[in-house]
RODO-2510 file (C-alpha; in nm, 4 decimals, decimal comma):
residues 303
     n   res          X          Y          Z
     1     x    -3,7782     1,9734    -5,8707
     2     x    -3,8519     1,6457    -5,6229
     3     x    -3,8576     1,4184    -5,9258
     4     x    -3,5260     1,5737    -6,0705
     5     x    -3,3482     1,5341    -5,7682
     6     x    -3,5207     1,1679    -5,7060
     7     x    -3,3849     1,0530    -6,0458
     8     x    -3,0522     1,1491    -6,0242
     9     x    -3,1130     1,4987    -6,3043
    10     x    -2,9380     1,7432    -6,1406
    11     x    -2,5521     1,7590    -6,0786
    12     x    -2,4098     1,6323    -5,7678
    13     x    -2,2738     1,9577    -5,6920
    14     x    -2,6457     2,1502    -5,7122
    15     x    -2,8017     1,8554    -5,4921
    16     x    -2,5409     1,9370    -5,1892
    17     x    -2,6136     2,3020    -5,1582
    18     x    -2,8148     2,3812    -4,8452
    19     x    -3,0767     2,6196    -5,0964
    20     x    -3,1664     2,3882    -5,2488
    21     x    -3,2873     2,1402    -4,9608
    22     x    -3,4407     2,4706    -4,7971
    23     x    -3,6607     2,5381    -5,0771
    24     x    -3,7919     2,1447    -5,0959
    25     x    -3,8560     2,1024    -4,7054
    26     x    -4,0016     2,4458    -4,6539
    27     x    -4,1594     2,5001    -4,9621
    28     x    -4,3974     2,1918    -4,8871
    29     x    -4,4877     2,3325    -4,5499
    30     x    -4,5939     2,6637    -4,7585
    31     x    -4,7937     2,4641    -5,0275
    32     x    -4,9304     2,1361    -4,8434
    33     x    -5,1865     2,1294    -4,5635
    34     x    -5,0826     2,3961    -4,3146
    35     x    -5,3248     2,2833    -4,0307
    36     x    -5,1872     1,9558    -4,0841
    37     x    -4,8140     2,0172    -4,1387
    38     x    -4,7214     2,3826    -4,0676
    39     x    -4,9610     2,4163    -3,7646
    40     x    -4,8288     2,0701    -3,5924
    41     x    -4,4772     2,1094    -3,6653
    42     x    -4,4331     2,4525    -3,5277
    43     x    -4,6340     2,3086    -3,2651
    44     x    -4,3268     2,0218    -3,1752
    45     x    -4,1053     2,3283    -3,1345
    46     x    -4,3162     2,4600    -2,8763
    47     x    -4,4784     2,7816    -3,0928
    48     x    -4,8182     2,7280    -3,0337
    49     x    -5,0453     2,9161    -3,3600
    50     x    -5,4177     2,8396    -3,4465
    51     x    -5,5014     2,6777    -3,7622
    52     x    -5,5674     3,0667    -3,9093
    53     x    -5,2189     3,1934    -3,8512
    54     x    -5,0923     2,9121    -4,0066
    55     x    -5,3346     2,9764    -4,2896
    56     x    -5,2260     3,3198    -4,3093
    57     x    -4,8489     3,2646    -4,2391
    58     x    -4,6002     3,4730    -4,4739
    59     x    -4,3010     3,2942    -4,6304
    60     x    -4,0022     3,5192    -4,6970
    61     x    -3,7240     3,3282    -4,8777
    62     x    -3,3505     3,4782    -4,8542
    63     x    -3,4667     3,7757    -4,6859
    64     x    -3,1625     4,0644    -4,7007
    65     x    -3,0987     4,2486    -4,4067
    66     x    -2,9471     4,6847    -4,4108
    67     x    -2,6199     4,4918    -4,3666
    68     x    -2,6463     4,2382    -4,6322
    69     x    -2,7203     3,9490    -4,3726
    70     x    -2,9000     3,6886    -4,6015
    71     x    -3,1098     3,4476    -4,3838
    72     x    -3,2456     3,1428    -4,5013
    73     x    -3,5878     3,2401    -4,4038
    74     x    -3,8302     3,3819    -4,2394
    75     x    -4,1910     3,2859    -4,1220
    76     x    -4,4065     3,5453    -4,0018
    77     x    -4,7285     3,3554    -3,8381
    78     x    -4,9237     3,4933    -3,5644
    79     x    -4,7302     3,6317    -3,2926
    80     x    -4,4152     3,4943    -3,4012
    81     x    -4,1123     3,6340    -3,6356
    82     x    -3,9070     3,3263    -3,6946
    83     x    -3,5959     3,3493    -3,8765
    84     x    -3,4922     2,9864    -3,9590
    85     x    -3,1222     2,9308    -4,0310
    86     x    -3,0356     2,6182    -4,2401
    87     x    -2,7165     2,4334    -4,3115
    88     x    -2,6548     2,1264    -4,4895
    89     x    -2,2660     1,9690    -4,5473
    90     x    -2,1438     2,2894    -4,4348
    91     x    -2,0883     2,5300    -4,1100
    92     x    -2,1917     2,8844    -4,0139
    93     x    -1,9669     3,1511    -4,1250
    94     x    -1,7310     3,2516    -3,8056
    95     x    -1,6397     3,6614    -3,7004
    96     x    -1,3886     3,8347    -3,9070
    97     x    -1,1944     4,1292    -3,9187
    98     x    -1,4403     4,2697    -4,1275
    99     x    -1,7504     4,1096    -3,9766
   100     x    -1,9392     3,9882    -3,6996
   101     x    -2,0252     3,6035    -3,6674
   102     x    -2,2647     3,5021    -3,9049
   103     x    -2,5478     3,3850    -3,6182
   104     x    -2,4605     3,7183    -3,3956
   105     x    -2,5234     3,9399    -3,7149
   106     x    -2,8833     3,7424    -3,7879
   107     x    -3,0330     3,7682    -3,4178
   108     x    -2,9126     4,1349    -3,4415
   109     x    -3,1179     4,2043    -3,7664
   110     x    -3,3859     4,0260    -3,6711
   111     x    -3,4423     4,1798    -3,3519
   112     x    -3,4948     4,5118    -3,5900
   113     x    -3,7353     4,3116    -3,8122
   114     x    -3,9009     4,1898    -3,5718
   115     x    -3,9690     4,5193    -3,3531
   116     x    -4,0761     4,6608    -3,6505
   117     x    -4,3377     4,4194    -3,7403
   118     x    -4,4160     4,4181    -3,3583
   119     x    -4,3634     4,0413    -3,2993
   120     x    -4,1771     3,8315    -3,0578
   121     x    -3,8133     3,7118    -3,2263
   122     x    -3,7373     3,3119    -3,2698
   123     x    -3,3821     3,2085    -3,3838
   124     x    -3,4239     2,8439    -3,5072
   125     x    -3,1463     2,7084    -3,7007
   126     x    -3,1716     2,3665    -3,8914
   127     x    -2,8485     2,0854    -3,9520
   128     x    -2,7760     1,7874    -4,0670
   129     x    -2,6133     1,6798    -3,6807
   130     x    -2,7820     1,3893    -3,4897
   131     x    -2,7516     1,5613    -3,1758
   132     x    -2,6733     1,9254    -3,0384
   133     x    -2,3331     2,0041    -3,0972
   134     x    -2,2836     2,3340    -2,7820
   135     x    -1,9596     2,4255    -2,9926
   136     x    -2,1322     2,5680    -3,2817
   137     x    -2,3510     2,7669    -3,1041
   138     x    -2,0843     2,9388    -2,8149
   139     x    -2,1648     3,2810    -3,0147
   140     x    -2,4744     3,3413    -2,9158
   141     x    -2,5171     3,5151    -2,5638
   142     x    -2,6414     3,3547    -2,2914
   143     x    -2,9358     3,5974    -2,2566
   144     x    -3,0829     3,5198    -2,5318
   145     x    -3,1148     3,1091    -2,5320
   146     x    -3,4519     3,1404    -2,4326
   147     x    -3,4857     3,2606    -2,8201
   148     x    -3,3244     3,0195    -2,9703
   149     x    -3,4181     2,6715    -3,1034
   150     x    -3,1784     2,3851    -3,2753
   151     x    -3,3454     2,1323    -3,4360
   152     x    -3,2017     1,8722    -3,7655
   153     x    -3,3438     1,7821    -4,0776
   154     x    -3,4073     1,4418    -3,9571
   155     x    -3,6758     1,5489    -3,7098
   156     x    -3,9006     1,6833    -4,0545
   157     x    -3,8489     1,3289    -4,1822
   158     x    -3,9958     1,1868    -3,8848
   159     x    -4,2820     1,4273    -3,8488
   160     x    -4,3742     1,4305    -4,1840
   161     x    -4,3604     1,0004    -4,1733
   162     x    -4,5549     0,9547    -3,8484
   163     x    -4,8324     1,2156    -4,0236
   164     x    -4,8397     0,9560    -4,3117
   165     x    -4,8337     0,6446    -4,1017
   166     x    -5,1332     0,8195    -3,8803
   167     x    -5,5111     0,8341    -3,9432
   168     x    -5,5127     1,1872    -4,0655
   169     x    -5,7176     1,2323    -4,3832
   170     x    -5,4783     1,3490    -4,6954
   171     x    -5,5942     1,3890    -5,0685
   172     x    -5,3735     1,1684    -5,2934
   173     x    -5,1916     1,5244    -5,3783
   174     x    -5,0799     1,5912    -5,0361
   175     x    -5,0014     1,2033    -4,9754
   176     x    -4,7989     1,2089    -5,2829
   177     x    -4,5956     1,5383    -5,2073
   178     x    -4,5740     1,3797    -4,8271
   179     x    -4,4123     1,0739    -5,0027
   180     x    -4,1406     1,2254    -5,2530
   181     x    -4,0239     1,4701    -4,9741
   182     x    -3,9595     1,1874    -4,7550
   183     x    -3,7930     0,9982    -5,0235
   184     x    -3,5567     1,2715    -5,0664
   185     x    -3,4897     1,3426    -4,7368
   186     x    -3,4085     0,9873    -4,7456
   187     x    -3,1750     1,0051    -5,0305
   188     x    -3,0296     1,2627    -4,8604
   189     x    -2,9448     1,0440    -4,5630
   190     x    -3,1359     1,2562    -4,3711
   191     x    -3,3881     0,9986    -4,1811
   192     x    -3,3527     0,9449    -3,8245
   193     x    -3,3005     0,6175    -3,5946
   194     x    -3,6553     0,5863    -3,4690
   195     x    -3,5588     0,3793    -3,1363
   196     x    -3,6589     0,0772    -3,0053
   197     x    -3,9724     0,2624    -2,8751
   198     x    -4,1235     0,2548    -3,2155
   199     x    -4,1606    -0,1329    -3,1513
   200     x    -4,4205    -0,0235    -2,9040
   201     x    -4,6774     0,0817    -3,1564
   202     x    -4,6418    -0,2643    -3,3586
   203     x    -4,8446    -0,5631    -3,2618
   204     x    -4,5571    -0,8359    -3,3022
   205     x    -4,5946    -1,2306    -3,1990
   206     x    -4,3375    -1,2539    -2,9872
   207     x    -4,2786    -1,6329    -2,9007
   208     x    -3,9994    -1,8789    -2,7714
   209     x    -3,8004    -2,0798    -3,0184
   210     x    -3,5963    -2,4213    -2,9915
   211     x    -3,3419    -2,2557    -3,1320
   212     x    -3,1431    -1,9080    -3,1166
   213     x    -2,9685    -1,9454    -3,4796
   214     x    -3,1194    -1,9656    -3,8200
   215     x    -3,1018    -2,3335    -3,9888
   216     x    -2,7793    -2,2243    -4,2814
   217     x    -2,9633    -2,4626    -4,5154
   218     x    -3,2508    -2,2620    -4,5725
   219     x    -2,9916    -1,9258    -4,6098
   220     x    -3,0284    -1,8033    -5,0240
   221     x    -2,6943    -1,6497    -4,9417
   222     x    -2,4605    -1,7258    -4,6784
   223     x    -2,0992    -1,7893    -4,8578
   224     x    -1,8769    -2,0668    -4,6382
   225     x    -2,0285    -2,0201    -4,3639
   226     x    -2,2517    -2,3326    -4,3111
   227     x    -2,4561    -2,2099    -3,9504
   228     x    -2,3530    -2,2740    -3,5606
   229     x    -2,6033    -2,6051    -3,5560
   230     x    -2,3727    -2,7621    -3,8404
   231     x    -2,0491    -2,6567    -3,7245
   232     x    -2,0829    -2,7184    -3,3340
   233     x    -2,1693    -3,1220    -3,4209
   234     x    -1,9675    -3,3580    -3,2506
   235     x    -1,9408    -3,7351    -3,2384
   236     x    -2,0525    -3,7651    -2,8809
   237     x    -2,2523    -3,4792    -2,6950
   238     x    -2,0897    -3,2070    -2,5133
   239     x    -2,1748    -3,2250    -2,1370
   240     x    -2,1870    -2,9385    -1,8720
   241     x    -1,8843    -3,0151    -1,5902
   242     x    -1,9549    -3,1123    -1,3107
   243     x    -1,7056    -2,9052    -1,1249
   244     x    -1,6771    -2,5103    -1,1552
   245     x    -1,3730    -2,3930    -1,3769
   246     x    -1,3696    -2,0122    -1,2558
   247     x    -1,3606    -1,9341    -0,8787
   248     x    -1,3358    -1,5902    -0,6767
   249     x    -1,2949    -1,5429    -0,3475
   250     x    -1,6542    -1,5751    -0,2752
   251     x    -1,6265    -1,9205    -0,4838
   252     x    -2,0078    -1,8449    -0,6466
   253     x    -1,9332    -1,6206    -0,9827
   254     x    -1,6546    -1,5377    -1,1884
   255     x    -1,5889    -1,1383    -1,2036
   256     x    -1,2270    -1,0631    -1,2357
   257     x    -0,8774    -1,2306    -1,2121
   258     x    -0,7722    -0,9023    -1,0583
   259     x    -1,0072    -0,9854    -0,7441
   260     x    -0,8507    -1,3241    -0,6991
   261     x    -0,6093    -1,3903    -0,4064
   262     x    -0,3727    -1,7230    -0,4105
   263     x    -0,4661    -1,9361    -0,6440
   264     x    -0,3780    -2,3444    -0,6504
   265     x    -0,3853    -2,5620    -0,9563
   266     x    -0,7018    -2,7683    -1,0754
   267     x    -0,7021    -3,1125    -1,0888
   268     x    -0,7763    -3,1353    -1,4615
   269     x    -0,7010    -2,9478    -1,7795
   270     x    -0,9855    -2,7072    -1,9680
   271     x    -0,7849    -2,7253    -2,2908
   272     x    -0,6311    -2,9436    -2,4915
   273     x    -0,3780    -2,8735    -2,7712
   274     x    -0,2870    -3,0437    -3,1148
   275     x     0,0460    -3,2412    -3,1686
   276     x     0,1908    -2,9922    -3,3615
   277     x     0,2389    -2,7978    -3,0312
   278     x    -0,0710    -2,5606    -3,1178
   279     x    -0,5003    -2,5193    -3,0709
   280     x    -0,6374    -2,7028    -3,3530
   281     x    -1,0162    -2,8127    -3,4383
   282     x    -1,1332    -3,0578    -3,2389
   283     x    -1,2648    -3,2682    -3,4943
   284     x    -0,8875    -3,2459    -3,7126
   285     x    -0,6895    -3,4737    -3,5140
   286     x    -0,6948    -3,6202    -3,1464
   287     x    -0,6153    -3,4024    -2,8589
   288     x    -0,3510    -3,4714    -2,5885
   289     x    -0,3249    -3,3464    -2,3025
   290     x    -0,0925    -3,0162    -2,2652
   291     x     0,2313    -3,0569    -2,0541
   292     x     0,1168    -2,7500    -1,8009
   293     x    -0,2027    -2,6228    -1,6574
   294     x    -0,3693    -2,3519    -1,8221
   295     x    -0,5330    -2,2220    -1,5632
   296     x    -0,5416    -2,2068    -1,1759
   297     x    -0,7966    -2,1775    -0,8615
   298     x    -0,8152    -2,0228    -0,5725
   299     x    -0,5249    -2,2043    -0,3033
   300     x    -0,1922    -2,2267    -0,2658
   301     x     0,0207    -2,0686    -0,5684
   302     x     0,0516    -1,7082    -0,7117
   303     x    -0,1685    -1,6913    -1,0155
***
């Protein structure tokens, strides 16, 4: 199914459905490595099993409930009943007349299930969201948060990527399984921003330059735009002034015109503008002086 999806088989329509994804992610953490994958990854949402359970871990795919609840799936591995609730391009089904709330009626029948297999009850539900969104989850009481667990698709990516980038020991079966799941969840765009962190863990050379921009004449593609060091060259070289143009009342730093008190005029002008009455480029035509001052400092007259 990976290599379908990968190269574009299947119709558009069948790749968006939330099933679908749910059978790829969690159908590699039934068939790969389960110390390596299963056990770790349960073990990043804080349920803690030995590398047995996770051995002996039962999948249940589309489980039905007395009520004709359909849950994604369910895990049962050592002490734990975990009903996992995925979504993917779509939301959870609200209450109706007719029905409760699609998350209300799931912690409801799995609180049966889970009595009656005599383990403890997780809720985790899976989406596509960067970050928690509280509104879709105001159903569920407060009592039972403790039980529940949000997590995204994005956060497999990740795991499943930093297991490849790490030392652990993978046959080229696992590796390769590893590699087209993350390439999907990829296509997908469901990868994560890894933050700046992540530089951490590289060994970069990290040294000064003489210059901040990138020589244009060595750009393979950079349309009209010929690069700052090209365009900033002038006949004569541009100076720092010798006098401050921004004062505030302190007369060190410039912070806000809204701070300033009276201001009085400066004795010369910052800009200059064109004959024709308006800014031009300063290497078109030669400048002249405008009739009134731009700007003022701190002194005698109203800004």
């Amino acid at each position: 199914m990976y290599q379908a999806e990968l190269r574009g088989k299947l119709a558009s329509s069948f790749l968006r459905m939330e099933d679908v994804l749910t059978s790829d992610v969690f159908s590699f953490f039934k068939y790969s490595n389960r110390e390596i994958f299963l056990k770790d990854y349960l073990r990043l949402l804080d349920l803690n099993v030995s590398v047995q359970e996770a051995y002996d871990a039962e999948f249940l795919f589309w489980p039905r409930y007395e009520d004709n609840t359909e849950p994604d799936l369910v895990i049962i591995v050592g002490d734990y009943y975990l009903l996992i609730e995925a979504k993917y391009l779509s939301d959870f089904v609200e209450v109706t007349k007719k029905e409760k709330a699609q998350l209300i009626r799931e912690i409801n029948g799995g609180r049966v299930e889970a009595r009656n297999y005599d383990k403890t009850f997780k809720l985790i539900v899976i989406t596509d969201d960067h970050y928690y969104k509280i509104e879709k989850f105001k159903v569920i009481p407060s009592d039972f948060f403790p039980h529940f667990k949000w997590t995204n698709w994005q956060f497999i990516s990740l795991f499943i990527e930093k297991v490849l980038a790490s030392k652990t020991r993978l046959d080229n079966r696992e590796r390769d399984f590893a590699l087209d799941l993350c390439t999907l969840l990829d296509k997908k765009n469901l990868r994560n921003f890894h933050g700046v962190k992540a530089l951490g863990s590289m060994i970069l050379d990290l040294t000064s330059h003489d210059f901040l921009f990138f020589d244009a004449r060595t750009a393979s593609f950079r349309g009209a735009f010929i690069g700052f060091t090209e365009s900033l060259i002038f006949d004569s070289k541009i100076l720092p002034s010798d006098k401050a143009v921004f004062y505030d009342k302190r007369g060190k730093l410039f912070l806000s015109l809204l701070h300033v008190g009276r201001l009085k005029k400066i004795d010369r002008s910052i800009f200059w503008r064109g004959k024709r009455r308006y800014f031009t480029c300063f290497l078109n035509e030669k400048m002249v002086e405008p009739g009134k001052h731009l700007f003022y400092k701190e002194g005698l007259n109203n800004a």
